[in-house]
C-alpha positions, -999 to +999 in steps of 0.1 A: -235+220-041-219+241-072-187+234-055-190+200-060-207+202-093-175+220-100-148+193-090-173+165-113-168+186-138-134+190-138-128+153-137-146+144-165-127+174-187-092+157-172-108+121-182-116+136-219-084+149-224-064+123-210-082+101-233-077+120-267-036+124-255-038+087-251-053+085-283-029+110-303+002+091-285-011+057-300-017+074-335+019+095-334+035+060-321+018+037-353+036+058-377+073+056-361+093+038-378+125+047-366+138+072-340+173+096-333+179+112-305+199+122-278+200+109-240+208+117-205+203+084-186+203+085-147+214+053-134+217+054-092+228+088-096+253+085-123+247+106-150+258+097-188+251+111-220+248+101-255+227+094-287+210+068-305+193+051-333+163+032-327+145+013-349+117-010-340+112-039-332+141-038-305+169-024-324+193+001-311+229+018-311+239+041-287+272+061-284+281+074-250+303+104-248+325+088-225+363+086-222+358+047-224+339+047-259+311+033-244+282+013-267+254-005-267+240-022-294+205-041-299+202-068-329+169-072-314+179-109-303+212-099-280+223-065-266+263-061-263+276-032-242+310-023-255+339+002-237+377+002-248+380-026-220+350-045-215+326-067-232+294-077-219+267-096-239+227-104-226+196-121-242+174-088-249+146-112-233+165-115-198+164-067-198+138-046-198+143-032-229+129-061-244+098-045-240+110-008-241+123-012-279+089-029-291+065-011-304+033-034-304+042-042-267+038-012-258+009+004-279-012-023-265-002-017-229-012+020-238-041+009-251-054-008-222-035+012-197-049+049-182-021+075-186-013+096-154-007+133-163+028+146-147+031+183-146+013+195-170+039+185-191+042+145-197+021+120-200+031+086-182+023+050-189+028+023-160+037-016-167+045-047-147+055-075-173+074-106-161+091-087-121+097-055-148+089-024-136+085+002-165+073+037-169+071+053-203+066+090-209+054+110-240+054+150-242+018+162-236+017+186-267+034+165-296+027+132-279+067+121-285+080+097-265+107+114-243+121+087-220+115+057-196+123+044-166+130+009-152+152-011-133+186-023-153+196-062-154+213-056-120+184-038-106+199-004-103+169+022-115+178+033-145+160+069-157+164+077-196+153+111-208+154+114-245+155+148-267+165+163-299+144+135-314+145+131-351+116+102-365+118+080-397+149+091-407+174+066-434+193+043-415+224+022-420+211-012-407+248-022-403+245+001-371+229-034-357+255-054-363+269-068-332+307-060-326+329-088-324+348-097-288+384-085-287 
């Protein structure tokens, strides 16, 4: 009996303190404005690197430190992926960071979503919007988002880690500016 006591117990300590992470991660999210950081992104094995500037709603630049010059860029409308040789530009609506870059999308999918604790470490969210698959994860202890994972526009699995993360920092908003096609 005390063993099971036990176990009832410790679910409804994991349940309280799910809850107040999922709580702190809503209240940490509210107040970001902005975000820099640096990646690793995982896509079907390939590994590249880089940083970024976020700012919400669905704005972004990221530099890749590639020999191609690799960059994508977010006006929150279009995204544009840019190397020395290539030019490729999408609706944001037809990718899945069309919900990753906003903000009020995803606080109310945390909001009415249970978080799943992963190693003691990370906290992960789970949404299906519109054949999208996404994962969001937040550090357990400072309740910072720290990556995502989805499937890309050619549904490869893309796997985004995020560090180094600097929040509400001053911005040039030209950084949004879509590049014009060679």
């Amino acid at each position: 009996m005390k063993k099971y006591l036990l176990i009832f117990l410790l679910l409804i300590f994991s349940e309280k303190t799910i809850a107040l992470d999922k709580e702190n991660i809503i209240k940490n999210l509210e107040n970001v404005k902005n975000l820099s950081f640096n990646f690793e992104q995982n896509i079907n094995g390939k590994t590249e690197r880089g940083n970024c500037i976020l700012e919400y709603p669905k704005k972004i630049f990221c530099k890749y430190n590639l020999d191609n010059q690799k960059i994508l860029i977010s006006n929150g409308r279009y995204i544009v992926i840019k190397t020395n040789n290539s030019h490729y530009i999408y609706n944001i609506k037809k990718t899945p960071l069309n919900l990753i870059l906003n903000k009020d999308y995803i606080l109310d999918k945390i909001k009415s979503t249970n978080g799943k604790v992963i190693d003691d470490k990370y906290i992960q969210f789970y949404f299906l919007e519109n054949e999208n698959e996404i994962n969001i994860f937040f550090n357990k202890d400072n309740h910072d988002l720290v990556g995502w994972q989805s499937e890309d526009i050619y549904q490869n699995l893309s796997m985004t880690f995020i560090y180094s993360i600097a929040k509400n920092i001053d911005i040039d908003k030209n950084l949004f500016n879509l590049p014009k096609q060679n």
